[in-house]
C-alpha positions as CSV (number, residue, x, y, z in Angstrom):
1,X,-44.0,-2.1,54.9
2,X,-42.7,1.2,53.1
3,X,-40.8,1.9,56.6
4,X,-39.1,-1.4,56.2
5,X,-38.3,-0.9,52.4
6,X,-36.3,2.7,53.5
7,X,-34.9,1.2,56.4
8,X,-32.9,-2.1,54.1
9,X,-31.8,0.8,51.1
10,X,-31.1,3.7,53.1
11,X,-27.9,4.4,51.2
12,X,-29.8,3.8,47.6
13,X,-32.2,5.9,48.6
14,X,-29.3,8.5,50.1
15,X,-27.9,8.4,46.5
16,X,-30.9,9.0,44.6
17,X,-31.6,11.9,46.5
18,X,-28.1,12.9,45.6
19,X,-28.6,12.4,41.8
20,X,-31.7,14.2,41.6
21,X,-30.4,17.0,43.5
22,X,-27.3,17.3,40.8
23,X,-30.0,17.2,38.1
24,X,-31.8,19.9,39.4
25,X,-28.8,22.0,40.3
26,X,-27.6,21.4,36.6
27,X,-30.6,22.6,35.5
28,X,-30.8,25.3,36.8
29,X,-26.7,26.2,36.4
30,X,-26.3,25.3,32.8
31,X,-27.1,27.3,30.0
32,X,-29.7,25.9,27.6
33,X,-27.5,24.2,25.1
34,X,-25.0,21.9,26.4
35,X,-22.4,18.9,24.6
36,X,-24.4,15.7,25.1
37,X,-21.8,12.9,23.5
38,X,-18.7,12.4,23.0
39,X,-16.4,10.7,20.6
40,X,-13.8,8.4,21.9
41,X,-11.1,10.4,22.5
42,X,-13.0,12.5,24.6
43,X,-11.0,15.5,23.1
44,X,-14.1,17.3,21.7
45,X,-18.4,16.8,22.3
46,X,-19.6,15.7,18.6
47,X,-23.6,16.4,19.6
48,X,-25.2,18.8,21.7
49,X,-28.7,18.8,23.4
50,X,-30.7,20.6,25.7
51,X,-30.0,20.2,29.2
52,X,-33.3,18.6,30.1
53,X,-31.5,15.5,28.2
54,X,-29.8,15.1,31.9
55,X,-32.9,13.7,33.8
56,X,-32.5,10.5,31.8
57,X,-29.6,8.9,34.2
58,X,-31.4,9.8,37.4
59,X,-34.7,8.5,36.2
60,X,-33.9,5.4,34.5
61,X,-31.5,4.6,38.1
62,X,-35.1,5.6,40.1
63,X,-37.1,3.0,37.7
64,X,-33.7,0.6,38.2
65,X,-33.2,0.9,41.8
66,X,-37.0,0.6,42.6
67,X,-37.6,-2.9,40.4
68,X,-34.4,-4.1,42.4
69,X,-36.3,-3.2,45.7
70,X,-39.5,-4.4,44.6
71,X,-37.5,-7.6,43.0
72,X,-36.1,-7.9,47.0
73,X,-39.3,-7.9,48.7
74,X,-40.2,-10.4,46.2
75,X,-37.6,-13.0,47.4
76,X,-38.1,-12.0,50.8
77,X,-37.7,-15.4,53.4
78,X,-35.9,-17.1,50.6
79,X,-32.4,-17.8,51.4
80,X,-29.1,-19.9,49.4
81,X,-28.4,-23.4,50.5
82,X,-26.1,-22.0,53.0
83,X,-28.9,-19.8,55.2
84,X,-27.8,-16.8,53.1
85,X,-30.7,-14.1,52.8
86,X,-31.3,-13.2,49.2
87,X,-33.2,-10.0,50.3
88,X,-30.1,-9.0,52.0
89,X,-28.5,-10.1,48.6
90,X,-31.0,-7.8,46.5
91,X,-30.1,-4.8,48.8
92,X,-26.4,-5.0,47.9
93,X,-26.8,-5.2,44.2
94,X,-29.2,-2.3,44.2
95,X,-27.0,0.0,46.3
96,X,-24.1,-1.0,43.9
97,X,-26.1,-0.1,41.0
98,X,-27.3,3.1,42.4
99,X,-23.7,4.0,43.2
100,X,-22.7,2.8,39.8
101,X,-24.6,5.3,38.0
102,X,-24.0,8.1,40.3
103,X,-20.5,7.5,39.2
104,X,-21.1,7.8,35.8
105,X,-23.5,10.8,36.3
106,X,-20.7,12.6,38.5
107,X,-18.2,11.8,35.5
108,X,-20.9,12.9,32.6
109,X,-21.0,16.1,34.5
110,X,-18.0,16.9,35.2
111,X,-17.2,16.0,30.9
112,X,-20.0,18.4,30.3
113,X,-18.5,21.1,32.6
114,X,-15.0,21.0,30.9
115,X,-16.4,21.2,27.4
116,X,-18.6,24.0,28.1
């Protein structure tokens, strides 16, 4: 069963591999105080936090991208009116999440790197 989950979200699982291996390079790179938030204008970070704060995005994507396999394997057989498989379905949106938040992980980083 577990083979089959990593076989359908090889990529998702691919890019949580990836985001947890920029968390722990970041944690071990950065110093110990880093800007967390920014204002709007992205000119300059208005709070600053330790850098364990970071292991929020990769964790909340793991919890994400694991209900959306789980939620897959749930609708498993079922397909649309048109013979369309929902699992297959499921697989997409939770490799487009994953990657979403990558993204946004890449782009916090490289924020915190320029205001350090």
């Amino acid at each position: 069963m577990m083979e089959e989950v990593y076989r359908d979200n090889r990529l998702s699982f691919a890019m949580l591999a990836v985001m947890w291996a920029i968390f722990i390079v970041s944690v071990i790179v950065l110093p110990d105080r880093i800007p967390v938030h920014w204002g709007l204008d992205l000119s300059a970070p208005d709070r600053w936090g330790s850098k364990l704060e970071l292991i929020i995005m990769p964790f909340m994507t793991t919890i994400l991208s694991l209900a959306c396999m789980g939620f897959a394997r749930v609708v498993k057989g079922e397909t649309y009116g048109d013979g369309r498989s929902s699992e297959a379905l499921m697989n997409k949106v939770t490799a487009g999440i994953t990657a979403a938040m990558l993204l946004l992980q890449i782009g916090i980083m490289a924020l915190t790197a320029m205001s350090l």
